[in-house]
N, C-alpha and C positions, 0 to 999 in steps of 0.2 A: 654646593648645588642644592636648591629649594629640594623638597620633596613632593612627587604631587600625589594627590587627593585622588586613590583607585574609583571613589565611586563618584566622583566628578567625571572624572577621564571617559566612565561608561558612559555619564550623562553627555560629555560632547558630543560620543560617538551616534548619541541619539541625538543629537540636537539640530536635524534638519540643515546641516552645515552647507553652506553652496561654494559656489567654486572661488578658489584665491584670486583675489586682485592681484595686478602687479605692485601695487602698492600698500599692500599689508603682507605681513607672512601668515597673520591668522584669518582663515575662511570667516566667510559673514556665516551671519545666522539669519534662520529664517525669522520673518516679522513676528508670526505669532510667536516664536518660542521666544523673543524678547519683551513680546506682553507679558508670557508665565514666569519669565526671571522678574520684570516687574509686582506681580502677584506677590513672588517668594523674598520681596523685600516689605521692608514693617511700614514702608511708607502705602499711604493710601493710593491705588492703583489711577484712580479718578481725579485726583489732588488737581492733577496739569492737562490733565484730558477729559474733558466731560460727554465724549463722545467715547471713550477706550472700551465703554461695556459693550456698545453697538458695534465698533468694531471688530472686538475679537470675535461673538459669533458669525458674524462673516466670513473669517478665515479659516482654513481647512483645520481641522481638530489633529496635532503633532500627540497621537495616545502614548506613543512609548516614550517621548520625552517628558510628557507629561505627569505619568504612571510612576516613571524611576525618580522624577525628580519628588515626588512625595514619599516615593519608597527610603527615601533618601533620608529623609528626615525623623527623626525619634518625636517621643512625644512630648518635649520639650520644646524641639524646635519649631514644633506645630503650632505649638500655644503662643509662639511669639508673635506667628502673622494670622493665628485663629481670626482675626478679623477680617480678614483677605480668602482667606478660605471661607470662610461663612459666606461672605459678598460673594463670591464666585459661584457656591452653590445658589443663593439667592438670585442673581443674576441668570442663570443657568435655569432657575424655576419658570421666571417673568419669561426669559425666550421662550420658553415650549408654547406661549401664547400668541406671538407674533403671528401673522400672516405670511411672512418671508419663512417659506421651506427650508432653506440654507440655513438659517437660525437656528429652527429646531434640531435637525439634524445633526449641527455642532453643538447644539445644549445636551442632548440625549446622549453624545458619545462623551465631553466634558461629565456628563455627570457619572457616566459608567467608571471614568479614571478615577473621578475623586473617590467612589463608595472601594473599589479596587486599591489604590495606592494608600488610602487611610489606613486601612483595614490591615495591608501587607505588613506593611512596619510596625504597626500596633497591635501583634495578635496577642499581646497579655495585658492590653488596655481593658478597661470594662466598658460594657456597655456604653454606660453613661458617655464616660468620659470620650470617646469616639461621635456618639452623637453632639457633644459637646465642641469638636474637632468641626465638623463637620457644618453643620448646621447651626450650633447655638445654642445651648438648654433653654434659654427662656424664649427662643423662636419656634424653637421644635418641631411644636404642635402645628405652631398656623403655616410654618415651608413645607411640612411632611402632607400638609392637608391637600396645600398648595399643587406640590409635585403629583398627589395619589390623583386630585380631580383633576390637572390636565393630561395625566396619563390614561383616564378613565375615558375621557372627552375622544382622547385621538384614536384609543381603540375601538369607541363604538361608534366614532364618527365617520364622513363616506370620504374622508382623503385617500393620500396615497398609501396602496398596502404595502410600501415598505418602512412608511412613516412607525406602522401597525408593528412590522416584524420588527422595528428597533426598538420599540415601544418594548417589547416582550422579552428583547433581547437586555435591555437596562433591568428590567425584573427580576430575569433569570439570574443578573450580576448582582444585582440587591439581597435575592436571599438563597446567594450560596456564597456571598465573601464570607464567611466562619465555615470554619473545617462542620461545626457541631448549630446546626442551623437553630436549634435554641437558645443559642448564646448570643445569638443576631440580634439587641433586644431593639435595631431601627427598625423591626417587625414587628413590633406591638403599634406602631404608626399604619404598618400594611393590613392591620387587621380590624384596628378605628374606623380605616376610610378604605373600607372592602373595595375591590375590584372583580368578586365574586360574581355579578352580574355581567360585567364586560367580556369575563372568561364565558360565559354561557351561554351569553352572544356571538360568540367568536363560533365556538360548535354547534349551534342552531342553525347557523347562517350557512347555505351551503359553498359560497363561492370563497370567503375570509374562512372556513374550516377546512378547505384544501390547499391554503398557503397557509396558515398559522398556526392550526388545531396541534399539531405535532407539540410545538411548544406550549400552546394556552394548557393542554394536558399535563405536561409536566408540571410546569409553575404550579397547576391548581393542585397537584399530588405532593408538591414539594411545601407548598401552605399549609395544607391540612396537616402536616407534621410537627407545623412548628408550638410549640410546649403542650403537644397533643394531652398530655397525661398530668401535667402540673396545672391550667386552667382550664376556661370555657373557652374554646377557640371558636369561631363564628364560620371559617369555611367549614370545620367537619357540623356542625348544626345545619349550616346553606348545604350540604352536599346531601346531606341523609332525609331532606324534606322534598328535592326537587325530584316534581313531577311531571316537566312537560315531556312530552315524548320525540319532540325533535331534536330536543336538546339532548336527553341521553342516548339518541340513536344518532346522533353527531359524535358524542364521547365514544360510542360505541365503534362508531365504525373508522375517526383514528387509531383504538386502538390494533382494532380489526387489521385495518391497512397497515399500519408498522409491522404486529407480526406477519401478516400475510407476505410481506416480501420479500421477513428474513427467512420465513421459510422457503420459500419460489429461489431466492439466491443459495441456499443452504443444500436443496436441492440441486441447480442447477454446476454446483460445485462439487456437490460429494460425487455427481453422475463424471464431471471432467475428471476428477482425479479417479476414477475408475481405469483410466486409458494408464497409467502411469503416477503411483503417488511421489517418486522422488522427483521424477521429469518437469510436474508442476509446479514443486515445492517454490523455487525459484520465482514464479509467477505471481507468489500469495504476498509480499509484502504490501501492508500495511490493508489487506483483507484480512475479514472476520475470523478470520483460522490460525489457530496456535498448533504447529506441529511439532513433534519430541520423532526423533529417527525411529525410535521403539516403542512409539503410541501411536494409538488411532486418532485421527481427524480429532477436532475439540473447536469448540466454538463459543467468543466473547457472547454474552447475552444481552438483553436489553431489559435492564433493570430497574430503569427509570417505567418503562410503558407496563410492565408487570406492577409497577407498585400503584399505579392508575388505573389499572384496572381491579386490583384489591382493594382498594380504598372506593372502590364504585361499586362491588360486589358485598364486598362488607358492612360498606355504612347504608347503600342505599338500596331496600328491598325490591322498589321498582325500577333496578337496574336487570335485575334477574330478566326479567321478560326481552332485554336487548338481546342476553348471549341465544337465545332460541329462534334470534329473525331472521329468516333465510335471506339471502342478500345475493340475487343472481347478477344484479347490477348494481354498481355504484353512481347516486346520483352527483358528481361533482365536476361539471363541465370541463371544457376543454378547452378552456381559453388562454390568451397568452397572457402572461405574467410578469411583473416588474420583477427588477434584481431584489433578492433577500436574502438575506447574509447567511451565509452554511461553511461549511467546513469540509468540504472533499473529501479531504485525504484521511481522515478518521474513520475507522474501523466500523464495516457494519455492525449494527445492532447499538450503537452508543448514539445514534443521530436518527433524523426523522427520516422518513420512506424519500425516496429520489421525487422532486416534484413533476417527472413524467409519470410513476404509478401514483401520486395524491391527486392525477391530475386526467386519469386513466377513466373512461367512459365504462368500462369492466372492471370486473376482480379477476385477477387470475386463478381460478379455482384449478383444480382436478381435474385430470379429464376424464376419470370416471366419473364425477357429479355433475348432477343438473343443479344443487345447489349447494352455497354453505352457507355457515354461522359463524359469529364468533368464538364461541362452544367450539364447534371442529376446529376453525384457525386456533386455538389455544390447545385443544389436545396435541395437534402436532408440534405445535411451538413447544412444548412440555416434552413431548419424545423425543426430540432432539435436544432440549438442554438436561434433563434428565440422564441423558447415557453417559455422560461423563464427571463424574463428580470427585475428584482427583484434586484438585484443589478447592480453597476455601471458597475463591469469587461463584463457583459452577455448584459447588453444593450450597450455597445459599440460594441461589437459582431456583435449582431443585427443588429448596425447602420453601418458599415463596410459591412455588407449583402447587405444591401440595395443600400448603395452607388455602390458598385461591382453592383448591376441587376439593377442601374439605368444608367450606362455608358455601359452596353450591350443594353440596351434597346434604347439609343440614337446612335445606331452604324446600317448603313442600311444592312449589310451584316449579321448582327446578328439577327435584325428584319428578314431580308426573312429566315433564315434559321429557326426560331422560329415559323414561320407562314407555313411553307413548309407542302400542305397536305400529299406528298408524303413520308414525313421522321415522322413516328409516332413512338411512345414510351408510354411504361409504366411506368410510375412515382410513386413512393409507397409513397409519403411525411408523415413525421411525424404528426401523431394530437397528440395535446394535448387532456388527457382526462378532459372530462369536465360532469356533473351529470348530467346534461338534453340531451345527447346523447350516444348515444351505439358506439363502437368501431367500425369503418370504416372494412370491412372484405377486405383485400389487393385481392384479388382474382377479386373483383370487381372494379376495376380501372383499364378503358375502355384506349386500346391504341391510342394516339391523339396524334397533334402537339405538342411542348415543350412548346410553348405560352401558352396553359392550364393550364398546370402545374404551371409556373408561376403565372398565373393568381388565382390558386390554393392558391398557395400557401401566395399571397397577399389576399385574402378573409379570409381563414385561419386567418389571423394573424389580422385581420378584426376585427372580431368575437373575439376571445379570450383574448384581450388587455383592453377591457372596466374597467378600473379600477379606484379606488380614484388616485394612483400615476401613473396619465394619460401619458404615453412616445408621446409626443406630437411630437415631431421631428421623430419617426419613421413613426407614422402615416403620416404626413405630405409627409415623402420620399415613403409611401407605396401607396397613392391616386396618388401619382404624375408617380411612375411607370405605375401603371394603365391607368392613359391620355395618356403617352405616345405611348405603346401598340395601344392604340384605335385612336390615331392621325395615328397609322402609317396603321392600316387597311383601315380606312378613305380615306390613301391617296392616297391608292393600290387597295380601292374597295374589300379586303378580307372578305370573307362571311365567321366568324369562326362558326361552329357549339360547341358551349361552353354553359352552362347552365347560361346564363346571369341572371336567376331570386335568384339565390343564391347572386349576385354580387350584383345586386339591394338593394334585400333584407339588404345584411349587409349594404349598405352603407345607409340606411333608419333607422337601429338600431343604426347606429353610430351618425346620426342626433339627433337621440330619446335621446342617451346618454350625448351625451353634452347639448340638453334642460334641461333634466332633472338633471344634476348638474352644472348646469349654476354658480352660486354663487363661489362653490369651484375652477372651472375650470379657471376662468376669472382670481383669483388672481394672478395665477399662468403663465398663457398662453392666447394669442390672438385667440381664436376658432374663431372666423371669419374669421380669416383665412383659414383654414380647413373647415369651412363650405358653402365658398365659391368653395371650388376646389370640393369638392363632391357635390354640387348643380348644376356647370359649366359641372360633368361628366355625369350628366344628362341632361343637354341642349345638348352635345354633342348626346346621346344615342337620345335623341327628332328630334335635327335640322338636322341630319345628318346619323340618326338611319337607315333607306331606303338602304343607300347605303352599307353597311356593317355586320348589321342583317342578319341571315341566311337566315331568312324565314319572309314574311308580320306579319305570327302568331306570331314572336317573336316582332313584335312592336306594336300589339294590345297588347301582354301580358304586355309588358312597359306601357302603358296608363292604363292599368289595376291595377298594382302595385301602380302609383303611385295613384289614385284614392281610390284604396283601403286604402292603408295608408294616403291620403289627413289629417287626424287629426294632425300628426307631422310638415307636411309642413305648414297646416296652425297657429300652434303651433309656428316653424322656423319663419315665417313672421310678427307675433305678436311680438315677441323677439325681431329681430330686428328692428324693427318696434321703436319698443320703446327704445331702445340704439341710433339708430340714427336719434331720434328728440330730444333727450339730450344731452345736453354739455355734453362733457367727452371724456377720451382718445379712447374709440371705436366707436365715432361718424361717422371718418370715414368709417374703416373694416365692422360697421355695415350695412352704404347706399349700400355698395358695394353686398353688400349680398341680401340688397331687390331688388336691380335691380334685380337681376340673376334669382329672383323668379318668374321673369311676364309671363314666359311662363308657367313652373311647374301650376301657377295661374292660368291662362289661361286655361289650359286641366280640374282642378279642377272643376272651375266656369263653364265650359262649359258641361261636363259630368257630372256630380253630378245631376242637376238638371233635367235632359235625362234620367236618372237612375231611379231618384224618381217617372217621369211620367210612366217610362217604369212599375214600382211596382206595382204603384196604377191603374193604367188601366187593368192591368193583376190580380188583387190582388193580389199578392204574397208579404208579409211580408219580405222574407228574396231572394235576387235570387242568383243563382248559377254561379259561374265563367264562364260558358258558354253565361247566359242569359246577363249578365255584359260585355264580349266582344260581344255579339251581339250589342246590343247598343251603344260601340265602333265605333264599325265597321261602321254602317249605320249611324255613326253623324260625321265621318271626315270632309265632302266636307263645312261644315258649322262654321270649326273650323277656328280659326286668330290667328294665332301665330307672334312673330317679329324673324328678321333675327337679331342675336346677331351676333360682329365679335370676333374676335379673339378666337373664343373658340379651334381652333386645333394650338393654338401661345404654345410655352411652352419655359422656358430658359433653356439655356444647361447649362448641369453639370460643374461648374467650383472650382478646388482644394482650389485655391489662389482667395482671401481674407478667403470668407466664412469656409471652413473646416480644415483650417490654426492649430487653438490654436489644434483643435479633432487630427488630426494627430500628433499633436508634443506630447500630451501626450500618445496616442496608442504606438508609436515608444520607446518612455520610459518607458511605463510597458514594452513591447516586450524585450528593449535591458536588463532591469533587471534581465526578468525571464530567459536568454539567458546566462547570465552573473553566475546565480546561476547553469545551467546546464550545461557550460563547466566544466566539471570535468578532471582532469588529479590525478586520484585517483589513492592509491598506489597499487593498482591490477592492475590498467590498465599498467602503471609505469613498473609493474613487466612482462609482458604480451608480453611489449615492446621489454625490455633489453634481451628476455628469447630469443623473435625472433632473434631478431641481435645480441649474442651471436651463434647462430648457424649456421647466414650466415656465421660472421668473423671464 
């Protein structure tokens, strides 16, 4: 008995098979799928048909027989009918020109299988040789030229926008067929014959940026990645010069919209499972929520519209000025819209906003604000993916968070607008709940500068991180926002009214925390380093505390704080103490750490003993916060502190070297999970062909 062939057998089952005659036992096949077994014969497809080019795009595009039957094939068998595949993608080019809708339609999905089923079967092909599969090495140039200006053409042209959203949708599938989107090299053809322009039309335009903008964003964040660090890439140079202001207040405010409604959803979900977390547990599949029986709520993020907006924060200086635009309204009409291809059933946050909210005549804000930003939609978007960082995917998140509000925070336009007392706002940040505190009552968050909130929201994350699997590198990016912050009041003389004794406080528990698992910490991570920058942001709050303190009270309350906790600090100095009069690898990190401590010492050694006379002379056993800043107060003039330098020094945020290897693998989960949600499924398919059957 023959054997048969398992990955044929799949192929029948894809093979658009119709129903049995009485007179065969094998089902026909559909017509077009009997063109593509023609294709995948070495005979020339046109030999006997000089008409077979114009007819196949007429016929509806068969993608999964189409897909498997290339998948099907090694890179041998490719090279035999390489002539018939090159025809077909050249073929496939010339339609996209036609006048006949139906053509293109099935050119743009033909060409998405071919770049897709090449690619599948050949993932340890090189470059080359793929392009050479594909297109033809000595055609290349002039089919890729070909492909980039009709793609160009149909996106800034006035057809149908769903011509638009396939258009986008073929791009998306172009530069994320490689796991490692630099190894794509039919992307140095994407960056020849830019489409940099079309992208920026797309966000410019207000009616094509509330059907496309979602995608033109990614793509354009997904470009600027590709051999970011190995040449001259032309979108990160077009990204870091554009200046018109519609265009990045279009970028701006897809972004804006995407987070805005995973927050609005995130909310409107943590409030349901308040009634009952197992009762709805049920209800969540295939929503944004991962729940573990013995965890709190957790939620997928949207990593692709974060790294769209670092890449606009980062490369472009007059991007800064979007995150500060209040936005009581969104202007993006309310019109009806043709079908464009999405994905349902995939998990908020990996997909674009629902096209009733891109499509939404408001933002759904707050209801305590009269307005937002993007700034605020991002600080909340940050306090909910920040609380859980338990896995790898949410603590890159996190770290993505931080980097974005550490390169706003080194930006002086973004500093003054962050400090500006005249521009307050209500910030509602996410807390995590935690058992030794009661739920924050939203009601009660007092309208301030944005810098609080900020500030908030690093203290926040202060607080609730202390754990065995210590995220060492966030903390580190989160002290170091903070200096900056205070470097730049320092340097401006800004008197913030902020409850600095919360700030204290955590960062005294965070010392406490790394004394006390000193042993486990060490193996794993250099905490002297870390507990030099929070020891440093209290010589800042000491040596320079006068000039930027709201009020004299809040720098006796600092003397006071630290005094009162004087056991941890002198705890801190013992520690190092004794690491760096030891050989060993923290011999240095450690000295560095007791310098930093002479003045913190200092106030210690010099109050402490002021106190104890002050008790005993008064009898009083225990004295009260009041009685403790008096004695403050009246023992300054008697105090010696040293002048420490550098402490308002800090290094600016730099991409290349240091966050190199973190962004190359971020941009590979992104371009995956990108690559799983281009769908050209056979509803959408249908939805197409239904349109442009009734234009023609």
């Amino acid at each position: 008995m023959p054997k048969t062939d398992p990955a044929m057998s799949q192929l029948e089952k894809k093979a658009g098979l119709l129903r049995r005659t009485s007179s065969s036992k094998k089902p026909l096949k559909e017509k077009v799928v009997l063109m593509y077994d023609e294709i995948f014969a070495k005979e020339d497809p046109a030999k006997n048909n000089s008409r077979f080019w114009d007819e196949l795009f007429l016929m509806k595009v068969n993608l999964e027989y189409l897909e498997a039957k290339l998948e099907s094939l090694d890179g041998d068998e490719v090279m035999k009918i390489k002539d018939n595949i090159n025809s077909l993608f050249h073929h496939c080019v010339q339609a996209l020109a036609e006048e006949h809708q139906i053509k293109v339609v099935n050119a743009l999905q033909t060409l998405c299988a071919l770049f897709r089923g090449v690619h599948q079967k050949n993932k340890s092909a090189s470059g080359f040789d793929i392009i050479n599969m594909l297109v033809g090495f000595d055609k290349a140039e002039l089919r890729m030229k070909d492909l980039m200006e009709s793609l160009d053409s149909l996106l800034c042209g006035d057809g149908s926008e769903s011509l638009k959203a396939l258009c986008l949708k073929l791009l998306l599938c172009l530069v994320t067929v490689t796991d490692n989107i630099s190894q794509n090299t039919i992307l140095e053809y994407v960056m020849i014959n830019s489409i940099f322009e079309a992208i920026l039309q797309i966000l410019s335009d207000v009616s094509t940026r509330g059907q496309h903008g979602y995608d033109a964003v990614v793509l354009l964040a997904l470009l600027v990645n590709y051999r970011k660090y190995e040449s001259v890439n032309p979108y990160i140079v077009k990204l870091s010069i554009v200046d018109d202001e519609p265009t990045l207040d279009g970028m701006g405010l897809v972004v804006g919209q995407a987070l805005t409604e995973y927050n609005r959803q995130y909310k409107d979900k943590e409030e349901e499972n308040h009634g009952g977390f197992f009762s709805t547990l049920t209800s969540m599949v295939g929503s944004m929520f991962i729940a573990d029986a013995d965890e709190k709520l957790s939620v997928q993020t949207n990593e692709a519209i974060l790294l769209a907006l670092y890449e606009a924060v980062h490369l472009n200086r007059n991007f800064i000025t979007v995150l500060a635009q209040s936005h009581p309204e969104i202007d993006i009409p309310t019109t009806p819209i043709t079908p464009v291809l999405t994905t349902p059933t995939t998990p908020l946050g990996t997909t674009p906003p629902s096209m009733d909210m891109m499509n939404s005549s408001e933002l759904p804000l707050d209801p305590n604000l009269q307005t937002s930003n993007l700034l605020i939609t991002f600080l909340k978007y940050s306090s909910i993916v920040m609380q859980d960082t338990k896995d790898e995917h949410r603590l890159n998140s996190a770290r993505l968070c931080l980097i974005i509000l550490t390169c706003i925070t080194e930006d002086q336009y973004a500093d003054a607008f962050l400090h500006d007392d005249n521009m307050n706002f209500r910030v509602n940040l996410h807390r995590m709940p935690m058992r030794h505190r009661k739920k924050a009552a939203e009601k009660n968050v007092p309208s301030r500068p944005l810098v609080c909130a900020v500030l908030d929201l690093m203290v926040e994350f202060i607080v609730t991180h202390m754990m065995k699997d210590f995220p060492m590198d966030l903390y580190m990016r989160c002290v170091q926002v903070i200096h900056k912050l205070i470097c730049y009041q320092k340097k401006c003389r800004i008197r913030l009214h902020y409850t600095w004794r919360e700030l204290w406080s955590a960062l005294i528990n965070l010392l406490k925390f790394l004394l006390s698992n000193e042993t486990v910490l060490l193996a794993k991570h250099n905490i002297f380093h870390l507990a030099l920058l929070v020891v440093n942001l209290f010589n800042m709050f000491i040596t320079y505390g006068d000039t930027f303190l709201p009020t004299s009270n809040s720098y006796d309350e600092l003397y006071y704080e630290i005094v009162r906790m004087h056991q941890i600090f002198d705890n801190l100095y013992c520690m190092v103490l004794r690491v760096s009069t030891n050989a060993g690898q923290w011999k240095e990190p450690a000295s560095k750490v007791t310098h930093s401590l002479v003045n913190v010492r200092a106030i210690i050694n010099h109050f402490n003993p002021k106190i104890e006379s002050y008790a005993a002379v008064n009898h009083i056993s225990q004295l009260s916060e009041d009685q403790v800043l008096e004695v403050v107060r009246s023992n300054y003039d008697t105090l010696t502190l040293k002048l420490q330098d550098g402490l308002d020094q800090f290094e600016r945020y730099s991409e290349q070297p240091k966050e190199a290897a973190f962004f190359k693998d971020l941009v590979r989960s992104i371009s995956l999970n990108v690559r799983k949600n281009v769908s050209l499924n056979t509803l959408s398919q249908d939805l197409l062909l239904k349109e442009f059957s009734t234009i023609s």
